[in-house]
C-alpha positions in Angstrom: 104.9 100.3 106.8 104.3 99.4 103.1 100.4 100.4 102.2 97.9 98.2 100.1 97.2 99.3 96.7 94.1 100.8 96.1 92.5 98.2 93.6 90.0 100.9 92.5 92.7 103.3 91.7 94.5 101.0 90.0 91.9 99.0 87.9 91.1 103.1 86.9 95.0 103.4 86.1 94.4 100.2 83.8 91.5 101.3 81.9 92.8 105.0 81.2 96.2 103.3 79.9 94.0 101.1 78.1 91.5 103.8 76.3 95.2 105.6 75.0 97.0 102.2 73.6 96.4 101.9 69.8 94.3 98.8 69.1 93.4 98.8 72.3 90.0 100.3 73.5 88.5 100.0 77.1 85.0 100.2 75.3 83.7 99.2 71.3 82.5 102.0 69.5 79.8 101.9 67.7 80.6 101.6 63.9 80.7 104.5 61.7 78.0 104.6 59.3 80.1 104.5 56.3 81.3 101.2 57.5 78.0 99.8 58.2 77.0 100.7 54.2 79.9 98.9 53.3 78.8 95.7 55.3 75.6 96.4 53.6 77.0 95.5 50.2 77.5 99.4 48.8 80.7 100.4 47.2 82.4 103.9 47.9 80.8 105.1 44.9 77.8 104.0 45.8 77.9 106.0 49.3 79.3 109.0 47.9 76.3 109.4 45.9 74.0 109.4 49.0 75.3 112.9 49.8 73.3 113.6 46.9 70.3 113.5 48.3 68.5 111.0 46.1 68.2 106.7 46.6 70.7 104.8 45.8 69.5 100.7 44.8 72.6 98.5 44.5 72.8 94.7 44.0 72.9 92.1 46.6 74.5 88.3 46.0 71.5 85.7 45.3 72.3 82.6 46.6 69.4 80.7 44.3 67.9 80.3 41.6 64.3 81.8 42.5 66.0 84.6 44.8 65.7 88.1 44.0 67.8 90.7 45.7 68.2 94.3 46.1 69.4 96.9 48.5 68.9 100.4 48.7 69.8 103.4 50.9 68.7 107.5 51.2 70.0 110.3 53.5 67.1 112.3 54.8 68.0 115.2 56.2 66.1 114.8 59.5 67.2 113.5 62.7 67.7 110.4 63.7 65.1 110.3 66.3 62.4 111.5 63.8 63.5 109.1 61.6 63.4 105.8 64.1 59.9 107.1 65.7 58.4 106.3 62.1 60.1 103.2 61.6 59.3 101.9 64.6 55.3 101.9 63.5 54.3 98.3 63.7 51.6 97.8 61.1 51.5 98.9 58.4 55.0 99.3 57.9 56.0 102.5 56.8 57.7 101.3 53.8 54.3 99.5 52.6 52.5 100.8 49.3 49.4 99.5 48.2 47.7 98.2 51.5 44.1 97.6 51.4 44.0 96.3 54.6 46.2 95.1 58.2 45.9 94.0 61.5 47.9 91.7 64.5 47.8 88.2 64.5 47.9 86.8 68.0 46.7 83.9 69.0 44.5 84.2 71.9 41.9 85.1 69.0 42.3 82.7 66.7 41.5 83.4 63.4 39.4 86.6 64.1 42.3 88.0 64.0 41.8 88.1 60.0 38.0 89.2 61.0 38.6 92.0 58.4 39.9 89.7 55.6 37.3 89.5 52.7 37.3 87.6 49.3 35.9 88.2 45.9 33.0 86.0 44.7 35.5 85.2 42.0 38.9 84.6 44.1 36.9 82.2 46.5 35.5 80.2 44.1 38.8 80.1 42.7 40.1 79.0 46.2 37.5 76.4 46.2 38.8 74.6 43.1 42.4 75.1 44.0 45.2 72.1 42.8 48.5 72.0 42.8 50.4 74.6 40.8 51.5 78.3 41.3 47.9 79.7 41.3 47.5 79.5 44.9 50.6 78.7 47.4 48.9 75.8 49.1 49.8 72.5 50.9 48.6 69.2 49.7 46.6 69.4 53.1 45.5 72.3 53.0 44.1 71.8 49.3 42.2 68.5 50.3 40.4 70.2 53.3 39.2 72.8 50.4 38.1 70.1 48.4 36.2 68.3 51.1 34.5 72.0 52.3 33.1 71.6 48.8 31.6 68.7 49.3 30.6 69.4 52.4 28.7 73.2 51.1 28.7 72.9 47.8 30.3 76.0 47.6 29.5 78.6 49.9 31.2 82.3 49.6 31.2 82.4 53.4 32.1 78.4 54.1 35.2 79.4 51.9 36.1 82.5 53.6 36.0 81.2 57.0 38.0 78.4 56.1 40.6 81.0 54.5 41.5 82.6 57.8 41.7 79.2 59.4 43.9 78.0 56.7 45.8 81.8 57.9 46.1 81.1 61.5 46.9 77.6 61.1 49.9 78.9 59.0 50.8 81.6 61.5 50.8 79.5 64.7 52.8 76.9 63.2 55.5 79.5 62.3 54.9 80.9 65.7 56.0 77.4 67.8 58.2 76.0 65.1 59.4 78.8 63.5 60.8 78.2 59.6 60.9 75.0 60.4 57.0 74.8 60.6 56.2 76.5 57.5 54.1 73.8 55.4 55.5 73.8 51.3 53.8 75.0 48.5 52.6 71.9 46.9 53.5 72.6 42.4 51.7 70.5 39.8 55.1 70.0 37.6 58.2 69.7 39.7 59.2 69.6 43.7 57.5 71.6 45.8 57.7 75.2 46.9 59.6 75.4 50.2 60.0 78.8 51.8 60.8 76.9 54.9 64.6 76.5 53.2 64.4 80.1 50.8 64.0 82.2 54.6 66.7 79.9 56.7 68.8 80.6 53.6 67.8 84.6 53.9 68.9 84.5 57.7 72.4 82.7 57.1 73.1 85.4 54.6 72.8 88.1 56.6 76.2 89.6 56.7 74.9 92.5 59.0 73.2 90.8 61.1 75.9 88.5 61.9 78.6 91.5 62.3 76.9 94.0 64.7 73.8 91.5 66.2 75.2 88.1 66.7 72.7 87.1 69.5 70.1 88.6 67.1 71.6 86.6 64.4 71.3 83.4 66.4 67.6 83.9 67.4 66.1 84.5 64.2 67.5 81.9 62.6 66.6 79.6 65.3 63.6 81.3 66.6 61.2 80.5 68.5 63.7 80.6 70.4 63.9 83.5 72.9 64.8 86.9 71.7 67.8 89.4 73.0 66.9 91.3 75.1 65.4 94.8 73.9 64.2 92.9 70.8 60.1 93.6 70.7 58.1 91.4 67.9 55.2 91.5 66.1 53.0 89.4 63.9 51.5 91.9 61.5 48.9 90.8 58.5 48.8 92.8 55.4 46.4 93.0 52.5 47.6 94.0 49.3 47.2 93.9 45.4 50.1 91.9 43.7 49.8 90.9 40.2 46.6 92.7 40.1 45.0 90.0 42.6 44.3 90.3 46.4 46.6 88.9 48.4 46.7 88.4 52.2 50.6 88.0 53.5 51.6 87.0 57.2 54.6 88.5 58.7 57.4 88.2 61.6 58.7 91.8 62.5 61.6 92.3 65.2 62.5 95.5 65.9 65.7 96.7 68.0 67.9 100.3 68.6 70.8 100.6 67.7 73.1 103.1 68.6 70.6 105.9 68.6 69.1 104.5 65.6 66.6 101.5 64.9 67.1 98.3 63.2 63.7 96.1 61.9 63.8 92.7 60.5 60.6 91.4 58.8 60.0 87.8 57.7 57.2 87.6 55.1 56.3 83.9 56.0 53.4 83.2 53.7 52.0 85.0 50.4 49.6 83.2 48.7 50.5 83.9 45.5 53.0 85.5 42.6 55.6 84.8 45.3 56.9 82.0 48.0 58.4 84.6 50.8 60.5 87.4 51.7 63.0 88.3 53.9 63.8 92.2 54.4 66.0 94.4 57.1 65.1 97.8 57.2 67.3 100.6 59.2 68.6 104.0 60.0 71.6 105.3 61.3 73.3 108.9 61.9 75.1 110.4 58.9 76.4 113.6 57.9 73.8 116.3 59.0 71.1 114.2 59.2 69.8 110.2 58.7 70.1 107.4 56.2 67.8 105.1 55.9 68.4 101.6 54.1 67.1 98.4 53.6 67.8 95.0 51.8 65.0 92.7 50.1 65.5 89.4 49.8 62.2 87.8 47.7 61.8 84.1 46.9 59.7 83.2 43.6 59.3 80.4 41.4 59.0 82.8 38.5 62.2 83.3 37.9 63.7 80.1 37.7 63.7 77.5 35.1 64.1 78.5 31.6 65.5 82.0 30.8 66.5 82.7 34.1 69.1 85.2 34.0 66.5 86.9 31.5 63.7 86.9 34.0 66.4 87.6 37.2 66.9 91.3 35.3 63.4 91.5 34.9 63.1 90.4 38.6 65.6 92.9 40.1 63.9 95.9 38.3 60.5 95.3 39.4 61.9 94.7 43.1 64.2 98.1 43.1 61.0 99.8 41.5 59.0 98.9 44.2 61.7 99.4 47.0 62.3 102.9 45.4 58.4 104.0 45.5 58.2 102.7 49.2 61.3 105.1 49.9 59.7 108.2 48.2 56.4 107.4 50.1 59.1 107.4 53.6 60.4 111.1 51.9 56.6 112.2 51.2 54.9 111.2 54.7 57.7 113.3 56.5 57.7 116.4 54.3 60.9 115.7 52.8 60.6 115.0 49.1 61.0 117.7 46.3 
C-alpha cells in the first residue's frame, strides 16, 4: 500500500532546498550596513573613512531651490544596544544643541501643553505688530487675530503670550488630523507664500531609505494621519531654542522604530517660526565593524536661500547645516564617554 506524503516533511525538504539555491533564500536578510550607507547617499570612500573613527558629512540631492541638505555618519565603538537606548530618548532629542526648553504636545491639554513657553517683552511686542514677511512665519489668519488682540488689549505681554501657545496648538492639532496637508503657509510680503505643507511631502517622497527597507513606513508618513506600522511609537515633542540669536519655539513629529537590532527615528519639524520654513531629518544606528554607526540626513526648507545668488547662499547654507549636524554628533560622542 502506497503511504501519504508527509506535507510537513516535505514543505521542510522545500525550504532547506530553498535556503541552498543561489538567488534563492527561504528568509531576507537584513542588509549589511555597508549597503545601507550606500542607500544613504555615501560613496566607498566616504565609508572607508568611518573606520577612522571621526564624522564623515557628505552631500545629499536638493530637489529645490530653498532646500538644504546634508548627511552625515560616525562609528562609535559601543554597542548597538547602548547606542539605540539613547536614541530612543523622546525629548529632547539627543542630537539637539542649544535647547532652552521642551515638553509633549498632546492634545487633551490644549495649549498648556506650551505652559512653559515664555516671550521677551521685546519678541512679543514684536509678535503683536507682526505683517507679512520672513520676520515671523505666520498665516494671513493667524496675523489678523494678532492684530485684532491689539485692539482688543492694547498690548498686553501676557494677552500676547497666551495667544502664542494657542496660535501653537492650533498649528499642532491641525498637523495632527490632517497631517502636511493641514499645515497653514507662511504668508511673505513680496512674492508667493511660504508652504512647508509641499517642502515636507517633497522631504518624504525623497526618501530613498525609507522607501527601500520601510515601505509601509514610507506610505504612512507621507500620508499620515494615517495609521502607523505596527511597532512604530510617535511623539509630538516641543523644543525651545536660539536660532539666529532669537528664541524660537519649533513643533515636531517623531516616529521611532527597530530595526534589525538597531533603531531608526524620523522627525518632522512642522513649524519654526522663524529663519526657517521646516525640516525633515532621519536619524539611525546600525551594527558595524566592532561597534555602532550612527547617521542621519537633514533635510531643511528656507527662504533664505533662494532668489538671487543662490548657489552662493546654498554653499553658505550646506556649511552652516553640516556644522551644526557635526556639533550635535560630538555632543552624541561626549554624553557617552566616547570623544577624545
Amino acid at each position: 500500500m502506497q503511504q501519504k506524503p508527509n506535507h510537513a516533511v516535505v514543505l521542510a525538504w522545500l525550504l532547506g532546498i530553498s535556503s541552498i539555491l543561489p538567488g534563492t533564500p527561504a528568509f531576507a536578510d537584513p542588509p549589511k550596513t555597508e549597503e545601507v550607507l550606500g542607500v544613504l547617499g555615501m560613496d566607498q570612500g566616504q565609508i572607508a573613512e568611518l573606520a577612522q573613527g571621526q564624522p564623515v558629512a557628505y552631500a545629499l540631492n536638493e530637489g529645490s531651490d530653498d532646500e538644504i541638505a546634508a548627511g552625515i555618519a560616525w562609528l562609535l565603538p559601543l554597542p548597538l544596544v547602548k547606542v539605540a537606548e539613547h536614541l530612543r530618548q523622546q525629548n529632547p532629542d539627543p542630537l539637539d544643541v542649544d535647547i532652552t526648553a521642551y515638553g509633549l504636545l498632546k492634545e487633551h491639554l490644549g495649549s498648556a501643553s506650551l505652559a512653559p513657553v515664555v516671550l521677551s517683552r521685546e519678541e512679543a511686542e514684536a509678535l503683536s505688530d507682526a505683517e507679512p514677511g520672513d520676520e515671523f512665519n505666520l498665516s494671513a489668519a493667524e496675523i489678523d487675530s494678532l492684530k485684532t488682540l491689539k485692539q482688543t488689549h492694547n498690548f498686553f505681554e501676557g494677552a500676547v503670550l497666551q495667544h502664542y501657545r494657542e496660535i501653537l496648538f492650533r498649528r499642532f492639532k491641525a498637523y495632527r488630523r490632517g497631517g502636511t496637508s493641514a499645515i497653514a503657509p507662511y504668508v511673505r510680503e513680496d512674492g508667493p507664500d511660504s508652504k512647508p505643507s509641499l517642502e515636507l511631502r517633497q522631504a518624504a517622497n525623497a526618501s530613498v531609505i525609507l522607501a527601500r527597507y520601510f515601505p509601509a513606513l514610507h506610505k504612512a508618513w507621507i500620508e499620515y494621519p494615517k495609521p502607523l506600522p505596527t511597532g512604530a511609537i510617535e511623539a509630538f515633542p516641543w523644543v525651545e531654542k536660539k536660532v539666529e540669536s532669537r528664541p524660537a519655539v519649533i513643533l515636531r513629529h517623531r516616529i521611532s522604530m527597530d530595526w534589525n537590532g538597531g533603531l531608526l527615528v524620523l522627525t518632522r519639524e512642522f513649524y519654526a517660526p522663524h529663519s526657517y520654513n521646516s525640516s525633515q531629518w532621519i536619524t539611525g544606528c546600525l551594527p558595524y565593524r566592532d561597534g555602532t554607526v550612527v547617521f542621519q540626513q537633514v533635510h531643511s526648507y528656507t527662504d533664505q536661500v533662494a532668489g538671487i545668488a543662490s548657489d552662493v547662499k546654498h554653499i553658505i547654507g550646506r556649511k552652516l547645516l553640516k556644522d551644526k549636524m557635526l556639533k550635535s554628533f560630538k555632543r552624541l560622542c561626549g554624553d557617552m564617554g566616547q570623544c577624545h
